[in-house]
C-alpha positions in Angstrom: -67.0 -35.9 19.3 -64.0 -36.7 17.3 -60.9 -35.4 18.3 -59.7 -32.5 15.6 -56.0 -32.4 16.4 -55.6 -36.1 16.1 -53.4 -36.6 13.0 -54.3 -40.6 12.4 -55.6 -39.8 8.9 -51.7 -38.9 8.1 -49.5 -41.5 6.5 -46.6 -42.9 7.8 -43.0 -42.7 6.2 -42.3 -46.5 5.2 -38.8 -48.1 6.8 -36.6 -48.5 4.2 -36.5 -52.3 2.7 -34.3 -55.1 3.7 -34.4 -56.6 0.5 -32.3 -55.3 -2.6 -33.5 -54.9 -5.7 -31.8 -55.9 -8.7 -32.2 -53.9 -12.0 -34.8 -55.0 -14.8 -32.3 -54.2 -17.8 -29.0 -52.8 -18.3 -29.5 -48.8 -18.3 -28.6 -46.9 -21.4 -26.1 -44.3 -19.3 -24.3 -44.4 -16.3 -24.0 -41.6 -13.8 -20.3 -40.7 -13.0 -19.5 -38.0 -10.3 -16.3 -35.6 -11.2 -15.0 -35.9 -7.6 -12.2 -33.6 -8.3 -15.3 -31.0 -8.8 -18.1 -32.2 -6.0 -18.2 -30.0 -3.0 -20.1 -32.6 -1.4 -23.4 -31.0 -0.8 -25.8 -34.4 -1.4 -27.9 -32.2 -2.8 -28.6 -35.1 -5.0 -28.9 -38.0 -2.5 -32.3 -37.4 -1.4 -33.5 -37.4 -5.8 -32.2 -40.8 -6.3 -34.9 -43.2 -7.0 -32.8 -46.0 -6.0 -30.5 -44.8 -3.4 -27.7 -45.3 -4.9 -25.4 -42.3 -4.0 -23.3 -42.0 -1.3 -20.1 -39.9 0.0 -16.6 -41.3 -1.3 -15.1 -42.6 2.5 -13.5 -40.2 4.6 -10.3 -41.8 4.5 -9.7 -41.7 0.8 -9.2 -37.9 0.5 -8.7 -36.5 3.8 -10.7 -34.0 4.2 -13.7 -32.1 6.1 -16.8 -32.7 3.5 -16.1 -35.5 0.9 -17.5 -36.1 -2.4 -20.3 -38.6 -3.6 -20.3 -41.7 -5.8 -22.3 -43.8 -7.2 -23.0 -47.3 -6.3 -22.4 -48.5 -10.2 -24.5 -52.0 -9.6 -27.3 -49.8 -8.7 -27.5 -47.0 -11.0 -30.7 -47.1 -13.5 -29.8 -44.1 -15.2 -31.9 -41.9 -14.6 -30.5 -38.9 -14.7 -32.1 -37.0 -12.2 -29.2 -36.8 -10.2 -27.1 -35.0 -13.1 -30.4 -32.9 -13.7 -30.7 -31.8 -10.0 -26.8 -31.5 -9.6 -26.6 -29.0 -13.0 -29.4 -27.0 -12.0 -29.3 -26.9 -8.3 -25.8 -26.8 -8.0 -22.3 -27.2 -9.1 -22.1 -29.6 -12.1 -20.3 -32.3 -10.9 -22.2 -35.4 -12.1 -22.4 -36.5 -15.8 -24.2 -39.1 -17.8 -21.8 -41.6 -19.6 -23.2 -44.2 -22.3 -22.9 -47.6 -20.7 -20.7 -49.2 -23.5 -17.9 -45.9 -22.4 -18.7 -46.4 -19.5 -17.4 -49.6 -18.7 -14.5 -49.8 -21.2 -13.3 -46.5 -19.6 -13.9 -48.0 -16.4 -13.2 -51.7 -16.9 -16.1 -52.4 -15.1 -18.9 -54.6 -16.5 -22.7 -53.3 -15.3 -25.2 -56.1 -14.4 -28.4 -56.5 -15.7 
């Protein structure tokens, strides 16, 4: 007779991939985090499809629990991070147009 607390039927959780993707298109918006107002909870990390937010280095402000950021080259723009931070939490990350974006920014997004 089989076993009945042997869990083999259970997937396991996949190692994360050596390889990085690039993105299919340019996205339509850009996630920016307000890091004057993120009380760097990373509530949103674990949401992002691509894994693409991270906390801002320790050294840069000093302080106990720093904010995130985005990894621009790596944002889809999705939005879920916005969606999850506005509802979940504080309000601290907003979608920008990709054209504002990068003339605010002076930074060109890859396709």
């Amino acid at each position: 007779m089989a076993d009945p607390y042997k869990y083999d039927h259970y997937k396991t959780v996949p190692d994360p991939t050596e390889k990085i993707n690039k993105k299919k298109k340019k996205p339509r918006l850009m996630a920016v985090v307000d890091e004057d107002n993120c009380t760097g909870c990373q509530v949103c990390v674990p949401f992002c499809p691509v894994d693409c937010i991270e906390t801002v280095p320790n050294e840069k402000y000093n302080i106990p629990i720093p904010p995130v950021q985005i990894r621009f080259d790596e944002c889809i723009g999705c939005q879920i991070c916005a969606k999850v931070c506005t509802k979940l939490t504080w309000d601290a990350i907003h979608m920008l147009p990709t054209e504002e974006f990068e003339s605010l920014y002076n930074i060109t997004v890859a396709e």
